[in-house]
Chimera marker file (.cmm) of the C-alpha trace (Angstrom):
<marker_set name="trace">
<marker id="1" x="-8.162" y="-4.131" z="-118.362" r="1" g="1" b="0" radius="0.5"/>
<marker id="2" x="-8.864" y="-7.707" z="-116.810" r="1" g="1" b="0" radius="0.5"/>
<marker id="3" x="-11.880" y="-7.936" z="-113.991" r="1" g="1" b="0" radius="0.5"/>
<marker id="4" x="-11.522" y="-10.640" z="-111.734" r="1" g="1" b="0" radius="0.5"/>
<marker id="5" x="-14.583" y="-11.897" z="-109.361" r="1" g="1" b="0" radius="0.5"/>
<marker id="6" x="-13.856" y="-14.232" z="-106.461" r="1" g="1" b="0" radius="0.5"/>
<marker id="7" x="-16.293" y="-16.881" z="-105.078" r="1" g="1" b="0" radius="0.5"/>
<marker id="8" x="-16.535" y="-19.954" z="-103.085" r="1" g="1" b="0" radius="0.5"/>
<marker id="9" x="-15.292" y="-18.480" z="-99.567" r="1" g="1" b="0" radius="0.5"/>
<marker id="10" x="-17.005" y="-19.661" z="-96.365" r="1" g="1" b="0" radius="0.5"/>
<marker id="11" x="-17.157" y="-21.032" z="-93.253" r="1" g="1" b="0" radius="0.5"/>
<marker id="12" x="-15.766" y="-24.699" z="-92.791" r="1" g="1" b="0" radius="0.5"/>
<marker id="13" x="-14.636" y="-26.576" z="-89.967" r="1" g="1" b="0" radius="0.5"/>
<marker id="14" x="-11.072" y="-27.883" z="-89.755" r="1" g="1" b="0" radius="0.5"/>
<marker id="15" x="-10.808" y="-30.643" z="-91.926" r="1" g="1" b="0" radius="0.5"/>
<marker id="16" x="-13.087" y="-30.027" z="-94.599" r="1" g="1" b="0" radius="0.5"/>
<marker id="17" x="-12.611" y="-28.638" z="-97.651" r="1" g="1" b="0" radius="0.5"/>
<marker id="18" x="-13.264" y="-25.716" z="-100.080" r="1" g="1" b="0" radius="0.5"/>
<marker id="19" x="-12.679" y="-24.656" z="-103.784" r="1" g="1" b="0" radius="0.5"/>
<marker id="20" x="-12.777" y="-21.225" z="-104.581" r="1" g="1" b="0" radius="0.5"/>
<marker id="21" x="-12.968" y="-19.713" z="-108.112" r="1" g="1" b="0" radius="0.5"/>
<marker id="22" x="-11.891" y="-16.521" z="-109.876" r="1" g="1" b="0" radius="0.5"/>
<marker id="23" x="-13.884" y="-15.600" z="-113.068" r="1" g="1" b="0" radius="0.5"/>
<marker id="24" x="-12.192" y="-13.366" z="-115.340" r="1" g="1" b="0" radius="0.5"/>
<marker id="25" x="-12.832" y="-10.726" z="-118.182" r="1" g="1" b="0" radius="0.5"/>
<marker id="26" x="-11.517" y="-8.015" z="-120.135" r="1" g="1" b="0" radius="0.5"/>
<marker id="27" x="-8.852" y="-9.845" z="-121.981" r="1" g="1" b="0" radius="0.5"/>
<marker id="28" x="-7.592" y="-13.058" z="-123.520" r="1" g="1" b="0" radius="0.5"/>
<marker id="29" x="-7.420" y="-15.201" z="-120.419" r="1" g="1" b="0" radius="0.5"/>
<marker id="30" x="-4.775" y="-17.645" z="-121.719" r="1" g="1" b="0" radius="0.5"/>
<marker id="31" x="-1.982" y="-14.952" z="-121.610" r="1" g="1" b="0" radius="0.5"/>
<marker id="32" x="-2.413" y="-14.600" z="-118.123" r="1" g="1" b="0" radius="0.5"/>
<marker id="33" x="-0.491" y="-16.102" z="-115.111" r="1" g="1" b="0" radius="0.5"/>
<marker id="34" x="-2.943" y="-16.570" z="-112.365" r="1" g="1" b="0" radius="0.5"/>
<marker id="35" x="-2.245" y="-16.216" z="-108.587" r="1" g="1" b="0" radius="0.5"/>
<marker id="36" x="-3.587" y="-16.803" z="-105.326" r="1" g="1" b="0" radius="0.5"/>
<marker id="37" x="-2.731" y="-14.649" z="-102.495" r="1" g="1" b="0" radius="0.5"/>
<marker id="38" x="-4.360" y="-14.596" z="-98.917" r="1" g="1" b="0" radius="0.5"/>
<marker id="39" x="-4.357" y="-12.013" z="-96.209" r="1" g="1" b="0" radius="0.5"/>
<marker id="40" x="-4.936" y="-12.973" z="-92.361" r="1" g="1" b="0" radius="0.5"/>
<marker id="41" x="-5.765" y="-9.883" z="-90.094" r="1" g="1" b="0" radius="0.5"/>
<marker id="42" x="-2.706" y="-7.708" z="-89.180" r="1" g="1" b="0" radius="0.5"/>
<marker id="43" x="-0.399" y="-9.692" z="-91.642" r="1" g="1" b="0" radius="0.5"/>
<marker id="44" x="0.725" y="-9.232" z="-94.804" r="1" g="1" b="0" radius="0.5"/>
<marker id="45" x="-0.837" y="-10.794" z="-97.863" r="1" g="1" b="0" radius="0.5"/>
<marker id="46" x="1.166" y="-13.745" z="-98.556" r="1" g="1" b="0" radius="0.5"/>
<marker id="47" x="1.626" y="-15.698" z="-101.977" r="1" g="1" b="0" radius="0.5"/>
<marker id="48" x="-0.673" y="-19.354" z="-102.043" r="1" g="1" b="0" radius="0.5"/>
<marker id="49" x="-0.256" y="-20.473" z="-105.567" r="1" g="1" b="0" radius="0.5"/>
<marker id="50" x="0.145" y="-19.797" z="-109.111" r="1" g="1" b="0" radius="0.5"/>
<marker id="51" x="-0.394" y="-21.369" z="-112.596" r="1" g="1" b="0" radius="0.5"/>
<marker id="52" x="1.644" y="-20.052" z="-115.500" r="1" g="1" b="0" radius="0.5"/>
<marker id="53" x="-0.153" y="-19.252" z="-118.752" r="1" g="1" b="0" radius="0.5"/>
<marker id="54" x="2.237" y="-20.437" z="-121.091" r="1" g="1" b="0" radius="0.5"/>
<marker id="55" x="2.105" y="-23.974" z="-119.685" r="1" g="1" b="0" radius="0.5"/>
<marker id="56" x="0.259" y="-24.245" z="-116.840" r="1" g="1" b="0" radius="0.5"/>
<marker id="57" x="2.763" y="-25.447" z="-114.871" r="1" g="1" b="0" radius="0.5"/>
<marker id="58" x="1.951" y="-24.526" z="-111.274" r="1" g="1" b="0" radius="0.5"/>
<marker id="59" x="3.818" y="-23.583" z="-108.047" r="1" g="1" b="0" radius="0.5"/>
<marker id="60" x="2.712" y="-23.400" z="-104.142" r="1" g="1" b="0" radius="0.5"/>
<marker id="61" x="3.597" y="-22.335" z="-100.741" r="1" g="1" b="0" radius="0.5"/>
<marker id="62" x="5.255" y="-24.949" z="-98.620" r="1" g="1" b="0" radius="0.5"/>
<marker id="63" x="2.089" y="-24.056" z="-96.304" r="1" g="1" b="0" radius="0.5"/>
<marker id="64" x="-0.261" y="-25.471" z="-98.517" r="1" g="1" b="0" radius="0.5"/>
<marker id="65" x="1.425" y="-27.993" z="-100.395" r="1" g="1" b="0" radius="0.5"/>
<marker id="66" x="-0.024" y="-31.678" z="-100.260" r="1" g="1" b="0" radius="0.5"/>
<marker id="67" x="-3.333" y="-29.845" z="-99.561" r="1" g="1" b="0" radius="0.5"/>
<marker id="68" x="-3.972" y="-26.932" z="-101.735" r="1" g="1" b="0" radius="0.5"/>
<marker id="69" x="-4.330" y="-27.485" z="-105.678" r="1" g="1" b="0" radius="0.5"/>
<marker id="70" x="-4.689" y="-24.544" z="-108.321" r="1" g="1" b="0" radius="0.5"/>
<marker id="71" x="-5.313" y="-25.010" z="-111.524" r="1" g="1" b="0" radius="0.5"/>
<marker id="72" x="-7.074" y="-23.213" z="-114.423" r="1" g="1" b="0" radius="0.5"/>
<marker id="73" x="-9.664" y="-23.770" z="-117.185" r="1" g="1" b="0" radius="0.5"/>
<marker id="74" x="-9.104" y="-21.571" z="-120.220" r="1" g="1" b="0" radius="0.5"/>
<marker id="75" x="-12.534" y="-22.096" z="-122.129" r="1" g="1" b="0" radius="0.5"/>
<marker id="76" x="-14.448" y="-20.798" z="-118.730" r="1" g="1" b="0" radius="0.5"/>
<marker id="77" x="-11.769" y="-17.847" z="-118.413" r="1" g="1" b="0" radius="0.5"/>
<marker id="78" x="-11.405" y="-19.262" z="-114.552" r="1" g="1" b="0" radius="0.5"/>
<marker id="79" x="-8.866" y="-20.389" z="-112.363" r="1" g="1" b="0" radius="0.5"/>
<marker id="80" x="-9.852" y="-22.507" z="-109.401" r="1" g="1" b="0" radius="0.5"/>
<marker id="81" x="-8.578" y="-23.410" z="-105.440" r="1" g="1" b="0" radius="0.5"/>
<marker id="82" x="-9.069" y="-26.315" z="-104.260" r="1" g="1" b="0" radius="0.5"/>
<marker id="83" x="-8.818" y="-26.151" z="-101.060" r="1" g="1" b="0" radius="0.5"/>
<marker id="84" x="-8.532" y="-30.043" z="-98.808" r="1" g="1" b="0" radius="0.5"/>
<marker id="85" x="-7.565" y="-30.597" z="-95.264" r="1" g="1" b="0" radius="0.5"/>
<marker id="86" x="-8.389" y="-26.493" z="-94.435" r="1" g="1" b="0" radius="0.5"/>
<marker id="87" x="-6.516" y="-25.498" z="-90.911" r="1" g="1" b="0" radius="0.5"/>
<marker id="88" x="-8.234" y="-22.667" z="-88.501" r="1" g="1" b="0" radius="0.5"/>
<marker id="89" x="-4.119" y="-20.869" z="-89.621" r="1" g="1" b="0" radius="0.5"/>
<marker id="90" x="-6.021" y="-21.136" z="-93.389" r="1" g="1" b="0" radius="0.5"/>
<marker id="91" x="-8.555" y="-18.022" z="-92.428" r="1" g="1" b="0" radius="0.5"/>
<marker id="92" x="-7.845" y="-15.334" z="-94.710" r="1" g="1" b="0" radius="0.5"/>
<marker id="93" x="-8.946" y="-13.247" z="-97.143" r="1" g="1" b="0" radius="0.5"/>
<marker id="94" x="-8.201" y="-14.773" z="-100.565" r="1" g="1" b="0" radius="0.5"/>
<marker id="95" x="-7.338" y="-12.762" z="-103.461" r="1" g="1" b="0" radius="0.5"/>
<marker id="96" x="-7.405" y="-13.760" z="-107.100" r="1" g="1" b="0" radius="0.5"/>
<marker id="97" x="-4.462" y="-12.044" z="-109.387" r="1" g="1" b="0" radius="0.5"/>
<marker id="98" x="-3.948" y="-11.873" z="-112.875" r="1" g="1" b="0" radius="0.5"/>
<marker id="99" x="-0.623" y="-11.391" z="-114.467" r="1" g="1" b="0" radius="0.5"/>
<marker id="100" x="0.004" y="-10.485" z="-117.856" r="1" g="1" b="0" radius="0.5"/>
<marker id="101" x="2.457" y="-12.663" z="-119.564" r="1" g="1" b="0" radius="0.5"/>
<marker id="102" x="4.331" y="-13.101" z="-116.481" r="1" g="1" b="0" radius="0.5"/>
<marker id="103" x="7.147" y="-15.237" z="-115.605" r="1" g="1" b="0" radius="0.5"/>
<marker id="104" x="7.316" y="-18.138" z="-113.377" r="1" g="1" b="0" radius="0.5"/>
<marker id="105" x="10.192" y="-17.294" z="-111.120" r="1" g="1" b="0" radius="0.5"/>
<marker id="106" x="8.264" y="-14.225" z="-110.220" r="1" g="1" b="0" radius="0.5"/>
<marker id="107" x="5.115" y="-15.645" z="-109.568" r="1" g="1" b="0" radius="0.5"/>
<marker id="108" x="4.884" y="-15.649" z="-105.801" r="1" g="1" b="0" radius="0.5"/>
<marker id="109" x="5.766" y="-12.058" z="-105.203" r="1" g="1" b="0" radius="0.5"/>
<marker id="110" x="2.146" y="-9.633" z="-105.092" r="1" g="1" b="0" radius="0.5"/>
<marker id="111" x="4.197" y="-6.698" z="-107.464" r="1" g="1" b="0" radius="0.5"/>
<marker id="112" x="4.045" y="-9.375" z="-110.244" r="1" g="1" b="0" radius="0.5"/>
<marker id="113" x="0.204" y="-9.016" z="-110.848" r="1" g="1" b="0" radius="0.5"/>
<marker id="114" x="-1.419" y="-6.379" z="-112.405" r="1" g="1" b="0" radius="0.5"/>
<marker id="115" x="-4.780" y="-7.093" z="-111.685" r="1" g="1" b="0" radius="0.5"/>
<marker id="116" x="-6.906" y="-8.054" z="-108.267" r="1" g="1" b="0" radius="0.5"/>
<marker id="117" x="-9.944" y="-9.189" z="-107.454" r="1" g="1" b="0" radius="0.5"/>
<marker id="118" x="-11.775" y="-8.352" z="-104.261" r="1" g="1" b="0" radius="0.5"/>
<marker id="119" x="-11.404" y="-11.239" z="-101.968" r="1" g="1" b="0" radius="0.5"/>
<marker id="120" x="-13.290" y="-13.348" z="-100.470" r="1" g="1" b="0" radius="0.5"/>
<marker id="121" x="-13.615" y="-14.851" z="-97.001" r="1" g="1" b="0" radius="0.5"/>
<marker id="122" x="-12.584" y="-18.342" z="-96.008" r="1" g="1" b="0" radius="0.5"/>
<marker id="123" x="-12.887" y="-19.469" z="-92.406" r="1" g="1" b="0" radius="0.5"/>
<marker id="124" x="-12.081" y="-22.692" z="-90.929" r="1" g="1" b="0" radius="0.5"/>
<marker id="125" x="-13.649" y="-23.250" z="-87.039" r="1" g="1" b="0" radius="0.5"/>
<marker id="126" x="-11.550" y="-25.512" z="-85.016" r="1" g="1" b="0" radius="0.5"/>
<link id1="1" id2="2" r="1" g="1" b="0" radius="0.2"/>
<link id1="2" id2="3" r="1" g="1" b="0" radius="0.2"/>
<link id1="3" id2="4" r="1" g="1" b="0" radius="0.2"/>
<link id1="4" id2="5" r="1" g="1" b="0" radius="0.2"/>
<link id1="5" id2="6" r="1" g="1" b="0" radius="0.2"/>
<link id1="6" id2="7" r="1" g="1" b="0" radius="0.2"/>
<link id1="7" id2="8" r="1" g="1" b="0" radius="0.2"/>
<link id1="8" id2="9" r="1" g="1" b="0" radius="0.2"/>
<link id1="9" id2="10" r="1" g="1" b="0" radius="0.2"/>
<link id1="10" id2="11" r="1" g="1" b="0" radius="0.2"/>
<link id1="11" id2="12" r="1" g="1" b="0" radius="0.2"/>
<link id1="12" id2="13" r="1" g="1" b="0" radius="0.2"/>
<link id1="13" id2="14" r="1" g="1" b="0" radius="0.2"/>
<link id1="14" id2="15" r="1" g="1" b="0" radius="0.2"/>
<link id1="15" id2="16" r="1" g="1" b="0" radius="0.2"/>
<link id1="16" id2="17" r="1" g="1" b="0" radius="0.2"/>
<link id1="17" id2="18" r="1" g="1" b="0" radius="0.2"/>
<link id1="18" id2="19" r="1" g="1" b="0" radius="0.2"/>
<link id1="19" id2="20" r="1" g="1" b="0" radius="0.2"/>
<link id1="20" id2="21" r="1" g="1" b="0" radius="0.2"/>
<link id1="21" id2="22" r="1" g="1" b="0" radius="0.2"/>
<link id1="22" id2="23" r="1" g="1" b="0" radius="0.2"/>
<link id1="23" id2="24" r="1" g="1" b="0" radius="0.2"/>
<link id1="24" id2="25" r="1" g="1" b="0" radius="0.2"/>
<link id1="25" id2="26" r="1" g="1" b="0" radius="0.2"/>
<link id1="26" id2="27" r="1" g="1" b="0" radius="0.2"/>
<link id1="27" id2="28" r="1" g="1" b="0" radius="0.2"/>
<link id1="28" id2="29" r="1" g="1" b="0" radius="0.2"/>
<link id1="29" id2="30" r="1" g="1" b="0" radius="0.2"/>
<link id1="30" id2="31" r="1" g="1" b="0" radius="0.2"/>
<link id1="31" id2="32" r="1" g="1" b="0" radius="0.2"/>
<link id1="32" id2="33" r="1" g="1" b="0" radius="0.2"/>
<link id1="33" id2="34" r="1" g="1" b="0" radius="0.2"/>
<link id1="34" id2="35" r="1" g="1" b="0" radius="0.2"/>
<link id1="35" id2="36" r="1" g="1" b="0" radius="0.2"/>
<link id1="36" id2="37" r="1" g="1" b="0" radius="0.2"/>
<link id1="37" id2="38" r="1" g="1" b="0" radius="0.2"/>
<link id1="38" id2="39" r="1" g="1" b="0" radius="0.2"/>
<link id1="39" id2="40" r="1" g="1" b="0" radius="0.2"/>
<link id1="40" id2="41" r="1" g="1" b="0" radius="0.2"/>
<link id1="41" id2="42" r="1" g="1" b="0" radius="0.2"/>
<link id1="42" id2="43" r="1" g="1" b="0" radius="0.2"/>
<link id1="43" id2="44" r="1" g="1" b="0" radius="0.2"/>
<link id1="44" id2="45" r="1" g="1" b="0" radius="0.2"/>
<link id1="45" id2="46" r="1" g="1" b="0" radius="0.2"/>
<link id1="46" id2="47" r="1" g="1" b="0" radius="0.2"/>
<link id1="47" id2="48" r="1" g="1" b="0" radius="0.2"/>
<link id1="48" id2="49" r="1" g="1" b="0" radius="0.2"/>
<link id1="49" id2="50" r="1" g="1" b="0" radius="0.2"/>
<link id1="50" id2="51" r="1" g="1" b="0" radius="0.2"/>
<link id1="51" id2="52" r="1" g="1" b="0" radius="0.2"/>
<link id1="52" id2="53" r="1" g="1" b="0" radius="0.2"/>
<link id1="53" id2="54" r="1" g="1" b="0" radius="0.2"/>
<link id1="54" id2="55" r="1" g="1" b="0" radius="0.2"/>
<link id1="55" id2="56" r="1" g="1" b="0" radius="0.2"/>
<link id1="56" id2="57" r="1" g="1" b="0" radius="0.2"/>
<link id1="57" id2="58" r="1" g="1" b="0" radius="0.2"/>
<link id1="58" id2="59" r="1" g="1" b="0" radius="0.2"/>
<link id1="59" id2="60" r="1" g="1" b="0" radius="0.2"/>
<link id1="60" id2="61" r="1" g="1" b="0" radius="0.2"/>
<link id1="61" id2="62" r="1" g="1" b="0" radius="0.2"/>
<link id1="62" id2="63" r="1" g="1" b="0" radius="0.2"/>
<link id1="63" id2="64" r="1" g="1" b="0" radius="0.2"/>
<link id1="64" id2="65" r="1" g="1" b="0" radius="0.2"/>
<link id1="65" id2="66" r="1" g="1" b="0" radius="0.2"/>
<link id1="66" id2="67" r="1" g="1" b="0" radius="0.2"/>
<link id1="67" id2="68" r="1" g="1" b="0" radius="0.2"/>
<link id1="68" id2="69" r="1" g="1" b="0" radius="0.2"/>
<link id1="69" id2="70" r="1" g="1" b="0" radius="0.2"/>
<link id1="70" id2="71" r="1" g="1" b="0" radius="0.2"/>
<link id1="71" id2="72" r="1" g="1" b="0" radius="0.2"/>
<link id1="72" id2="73" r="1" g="1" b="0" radius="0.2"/>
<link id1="73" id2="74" r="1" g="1" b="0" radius="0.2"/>
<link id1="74" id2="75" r="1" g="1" b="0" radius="0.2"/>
<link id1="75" id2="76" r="1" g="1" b="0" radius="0.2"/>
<link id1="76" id2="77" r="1" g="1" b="0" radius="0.2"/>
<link id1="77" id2="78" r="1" g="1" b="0" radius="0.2"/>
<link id1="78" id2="79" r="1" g="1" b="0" radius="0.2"/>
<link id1="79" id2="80" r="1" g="1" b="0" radius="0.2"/>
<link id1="80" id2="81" r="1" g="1" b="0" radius="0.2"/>
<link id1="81" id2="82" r="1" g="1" b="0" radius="0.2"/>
<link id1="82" id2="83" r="1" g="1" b="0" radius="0.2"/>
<link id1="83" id2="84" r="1" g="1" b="0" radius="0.2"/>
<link id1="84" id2="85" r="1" g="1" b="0" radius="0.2"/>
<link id1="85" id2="86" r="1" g="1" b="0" radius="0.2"/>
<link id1="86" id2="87" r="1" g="1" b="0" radius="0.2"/>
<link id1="87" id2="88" r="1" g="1" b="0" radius="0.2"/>
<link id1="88" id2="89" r="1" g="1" b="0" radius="0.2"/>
<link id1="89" id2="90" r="1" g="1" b="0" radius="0.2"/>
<link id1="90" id2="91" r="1" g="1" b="0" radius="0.2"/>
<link id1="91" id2="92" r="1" g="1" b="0" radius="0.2"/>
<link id1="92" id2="93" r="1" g="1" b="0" radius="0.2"/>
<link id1="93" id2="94" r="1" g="1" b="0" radius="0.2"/>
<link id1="94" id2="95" r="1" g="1" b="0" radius="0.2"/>
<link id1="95" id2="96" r="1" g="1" b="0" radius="0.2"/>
<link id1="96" id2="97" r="1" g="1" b="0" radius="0.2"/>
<link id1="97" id2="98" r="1" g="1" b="0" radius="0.2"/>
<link id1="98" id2="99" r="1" g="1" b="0" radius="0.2"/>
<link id1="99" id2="100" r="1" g="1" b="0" radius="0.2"/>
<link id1="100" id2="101" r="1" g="1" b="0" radius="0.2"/>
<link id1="101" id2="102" r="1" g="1" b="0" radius="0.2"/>
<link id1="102" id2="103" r="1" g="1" b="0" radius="0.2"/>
<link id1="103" id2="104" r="1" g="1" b="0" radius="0.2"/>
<link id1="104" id2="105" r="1" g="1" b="0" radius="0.2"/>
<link id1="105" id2="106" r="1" g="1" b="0" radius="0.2"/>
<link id1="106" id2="107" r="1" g="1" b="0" radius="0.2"/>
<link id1="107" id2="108" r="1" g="1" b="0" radius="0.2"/>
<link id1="108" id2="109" r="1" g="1" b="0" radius="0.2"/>
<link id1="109" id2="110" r="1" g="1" b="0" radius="0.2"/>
<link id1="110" id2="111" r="1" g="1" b="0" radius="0.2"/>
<link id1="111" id2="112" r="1" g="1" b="0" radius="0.2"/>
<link id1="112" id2="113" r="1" g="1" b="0" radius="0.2"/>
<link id1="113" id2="114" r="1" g="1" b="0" radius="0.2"/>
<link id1="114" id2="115" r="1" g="1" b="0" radius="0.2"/>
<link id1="115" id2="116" r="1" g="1" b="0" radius="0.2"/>
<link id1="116" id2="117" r="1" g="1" b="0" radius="0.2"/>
<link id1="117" id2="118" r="1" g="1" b="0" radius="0.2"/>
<link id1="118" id2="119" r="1" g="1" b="0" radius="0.2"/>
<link id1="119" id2="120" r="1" g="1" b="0" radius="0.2"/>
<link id1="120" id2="121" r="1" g="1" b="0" radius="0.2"/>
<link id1="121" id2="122" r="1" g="1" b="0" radius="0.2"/>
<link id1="122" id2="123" r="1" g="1" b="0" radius="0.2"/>
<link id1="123" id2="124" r="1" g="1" b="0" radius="0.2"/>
<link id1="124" id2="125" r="1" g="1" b="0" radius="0.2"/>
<link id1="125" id2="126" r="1" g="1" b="0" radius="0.2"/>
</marker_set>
């Protein structure tokens, strides 16, 4: 079992910039592919970005690219957002997801994860 805890959401005006953080626990952290996912009201949650575990190689959303970084630290068992240049289209709810040993090609699709955290809010005021 893998617990993931979410933090960093907020309120920000367009712009500005955020970096969000997902803790985890329960299991070696290293053989986990790490996600983030987002979920606007009345739309579907929606892939962000994803670092592999095997070698953190990372992939994003054409939405976010240029502007949106992931990327992971394996002795703090957390995987970070940063978040630049934030758009009012960037409110969500952001999810953390943890995916054991999972492969790259399926990284951006929400059935690859096996574990969620519980999201936190990011706002950006225009």
């Amino acid at each position: 079992q893998v617990q993931l805890v979410e933090s960093g959401g907020g309120l920000v005006q367009a712009g500005g910039s955020l970096r969000l953080s997902c803790a985890a626990s329960g299991r070696s952290f290293s053989s986990l592919a790490m996600g983030w996912f987002r979920q606007a009201p009345g739309k579907e949650r929606e892939f962000v970005a994803a670092i592999t575990w095997s070698n953190d190689n990372t992939y994003s959303a054409d939405s976010v690219q240029g502007r949106f970084t992931i990327s992971r630290d394996n002795t703090k068992n957390t995987v970070y957002l940063q978040m630049n240049s934030l758009k009012p289209e960037d409110t969500a709810v952001y999810y953390c997801a943890a995916g054991l040993l999972a492969i790259s090609r399926t990284l951006q699709r929400p059935s690859t994860y096996n574990y969620w955290g519980q999201g936190t809010q990011v706002t950006v005021s225009s």
